[in-house]
C-alpha positions as CSV (number, residue, x, y, z in Angstrom):
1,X,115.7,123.7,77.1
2,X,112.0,124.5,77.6
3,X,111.4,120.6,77.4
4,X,113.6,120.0,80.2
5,X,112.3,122.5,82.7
6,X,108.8,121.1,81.8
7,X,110.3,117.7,83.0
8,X,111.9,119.2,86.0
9,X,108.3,120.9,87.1
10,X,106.5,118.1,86.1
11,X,108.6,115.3,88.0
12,X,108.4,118.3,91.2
13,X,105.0,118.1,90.6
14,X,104.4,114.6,90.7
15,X,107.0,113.9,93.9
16,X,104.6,116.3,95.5
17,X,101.2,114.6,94.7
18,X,103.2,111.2,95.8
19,X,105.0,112.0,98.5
20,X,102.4,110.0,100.9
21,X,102.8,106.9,98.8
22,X,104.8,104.1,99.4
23,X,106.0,103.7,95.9
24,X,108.4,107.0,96.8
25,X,110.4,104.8,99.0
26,X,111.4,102.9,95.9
27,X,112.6,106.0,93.7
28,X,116.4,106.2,95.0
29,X,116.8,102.7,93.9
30,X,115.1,103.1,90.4
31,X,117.0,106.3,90.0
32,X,120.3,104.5,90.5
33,X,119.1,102.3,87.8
34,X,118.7,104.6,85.3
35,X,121.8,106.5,85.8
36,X,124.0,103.6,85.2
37,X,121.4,102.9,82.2
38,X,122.6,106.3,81.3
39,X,126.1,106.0,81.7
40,X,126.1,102.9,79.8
41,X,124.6,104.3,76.8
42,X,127.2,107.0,77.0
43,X,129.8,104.5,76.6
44,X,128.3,103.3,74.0
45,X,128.5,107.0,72.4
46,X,131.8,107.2,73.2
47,X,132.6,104.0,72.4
48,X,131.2,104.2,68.5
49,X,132.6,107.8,67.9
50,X,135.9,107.3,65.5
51,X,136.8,111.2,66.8
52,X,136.9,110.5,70.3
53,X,138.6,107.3,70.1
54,X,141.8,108.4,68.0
55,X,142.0,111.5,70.1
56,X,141.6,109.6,73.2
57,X,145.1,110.6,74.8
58,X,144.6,114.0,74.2
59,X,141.3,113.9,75.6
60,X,142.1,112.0,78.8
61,X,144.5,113.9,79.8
62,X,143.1,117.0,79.4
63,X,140.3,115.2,81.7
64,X,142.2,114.7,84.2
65,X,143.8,117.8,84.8
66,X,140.1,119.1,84.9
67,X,138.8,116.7,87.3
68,X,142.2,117.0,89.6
69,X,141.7,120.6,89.4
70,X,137.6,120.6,90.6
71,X,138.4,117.4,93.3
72,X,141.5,120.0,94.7
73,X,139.3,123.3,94.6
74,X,136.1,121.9,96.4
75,X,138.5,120.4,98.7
76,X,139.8,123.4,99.6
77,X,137.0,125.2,99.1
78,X,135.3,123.1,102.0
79,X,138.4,123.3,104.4
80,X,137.9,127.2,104.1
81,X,134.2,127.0,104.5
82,X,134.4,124.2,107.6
83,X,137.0,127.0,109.2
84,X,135.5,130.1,108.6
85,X,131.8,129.1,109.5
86,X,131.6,125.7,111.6
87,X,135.1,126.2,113.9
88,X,134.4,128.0,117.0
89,X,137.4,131.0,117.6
């Protein structure tokens, strides 16, 4: 954990000593990059784990009834937020 919060400080850090540079322009495209870098390796993860692959039903569905659950309460929760703070009475 202490390894990652170095990382975090240190990439804060360094987007502050940059932020005049023009390189910075290009770090929303590179970081798209490596996410889908790192979502491909965790298919491959997934992918070569025996566990997760026989118990695949079981696990999806209990995926999606998670991510229904979160997508329906931020939905609501930001319907309740737009009316109580950005609706005029």
């Amino acid at each position: 954990m202490t390894y990652i919060l170095l990382a975090i400080t240190a990439g804060i850090a360094a987007g502050y000593l940059c932020r005049r540079r023009t390189i910075v322009k290009y770090t929303g495209s590179l970081l798209s990059v490596v996410i889908m870098l790192l979502l491909f390796l965790l298919g491959i993860s997934v992918g070569s784990n025996n566990q997760v692959i026989n118990n695949f039903t079981a696990i999806g569905l209990d995926a999606f009834i998670l991510t229904a659950g979160g997508t329906l309460g931020s939905l609501f929760g930001a319907k309740w937020t737009y009316k109580k703070f950005f609706t005029t009475k």
